[in-house]
N, C-alpha and C positions, 0 to 999 in steps of 0.2 A: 552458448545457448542453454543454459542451464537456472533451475532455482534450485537455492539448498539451504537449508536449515543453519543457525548460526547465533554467535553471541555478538549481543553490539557492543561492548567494549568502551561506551560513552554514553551521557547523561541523555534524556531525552528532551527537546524540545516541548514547553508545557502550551495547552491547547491555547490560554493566552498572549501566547506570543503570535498567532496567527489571525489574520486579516482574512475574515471571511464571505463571499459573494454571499448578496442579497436573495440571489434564485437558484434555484436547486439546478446544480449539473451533473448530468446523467442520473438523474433522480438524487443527488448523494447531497449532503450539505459541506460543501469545499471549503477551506481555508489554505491560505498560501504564506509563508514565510523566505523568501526567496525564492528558490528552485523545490523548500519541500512543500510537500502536502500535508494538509489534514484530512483526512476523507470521514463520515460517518454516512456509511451507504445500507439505506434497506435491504439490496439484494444483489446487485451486478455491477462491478467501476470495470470498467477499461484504462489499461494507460499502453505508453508504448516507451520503448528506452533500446538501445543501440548502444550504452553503457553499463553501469552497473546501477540498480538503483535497491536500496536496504528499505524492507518494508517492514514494518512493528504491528503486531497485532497487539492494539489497547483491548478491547471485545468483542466478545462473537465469534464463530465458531464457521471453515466452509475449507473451502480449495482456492488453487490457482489453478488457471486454465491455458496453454500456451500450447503451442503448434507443433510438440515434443512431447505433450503427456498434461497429466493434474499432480497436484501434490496438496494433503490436506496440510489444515492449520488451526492452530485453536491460539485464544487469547492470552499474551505474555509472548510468544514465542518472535522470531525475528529471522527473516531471508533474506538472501541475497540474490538479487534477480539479474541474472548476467547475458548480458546480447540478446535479449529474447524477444525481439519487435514488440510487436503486439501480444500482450496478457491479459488475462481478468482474474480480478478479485473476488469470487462468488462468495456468497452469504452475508447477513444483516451480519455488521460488520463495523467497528471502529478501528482505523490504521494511520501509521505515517508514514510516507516516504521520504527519504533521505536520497537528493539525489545530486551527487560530489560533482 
């Protein structure tokens, strides 16, 4: 139950490879490529995971929020979000999740 700071170690998935919903969810505009996400969110994503799932900050600048603490983040940077139910992604905000 841990997030922590890290290098991805591979290429990243480009924003066109993602199929993206017509209606904004949880205000954020989604795109899905399998299991990952695109998210560009104004202010607040939820997700949940029970595994490990690798988040990319594209832009923007905020925290994670999880039931253990915050951890800030700024854009370029890359986590690893391990067992941690339910998280949030605070701040206007462009990310990907990678989730194995």
């Amino acid at each position: 139950m841990k997030i922590t700071k890290t290098e991805l170690g591979r290429e990243l998935p480009q924003e066109k490879d993602f199929i993206f919903s017509e209606k904004p969810v949880q205000g954020a505009r989604l795109g899905k490529a399998g299991n990952d996400l695109y998210i560009v969110s104004p202010r607040r994503y939820k997700l949940y995971t029970d595994k490990t799932d690798t988040v990319c900050i594209l832009d923007g600048q905020g925290h994670f929020k999880w039931a253990r603490g915050e951890t800030n983040f700024a854009a370029g940077e890359t986590f690893l979000v391990q067992e941690c139910g339910e998280y949030e992604v605070n701040g206007a905000c462009t990310f990907i999740v990678l989730r194995g």
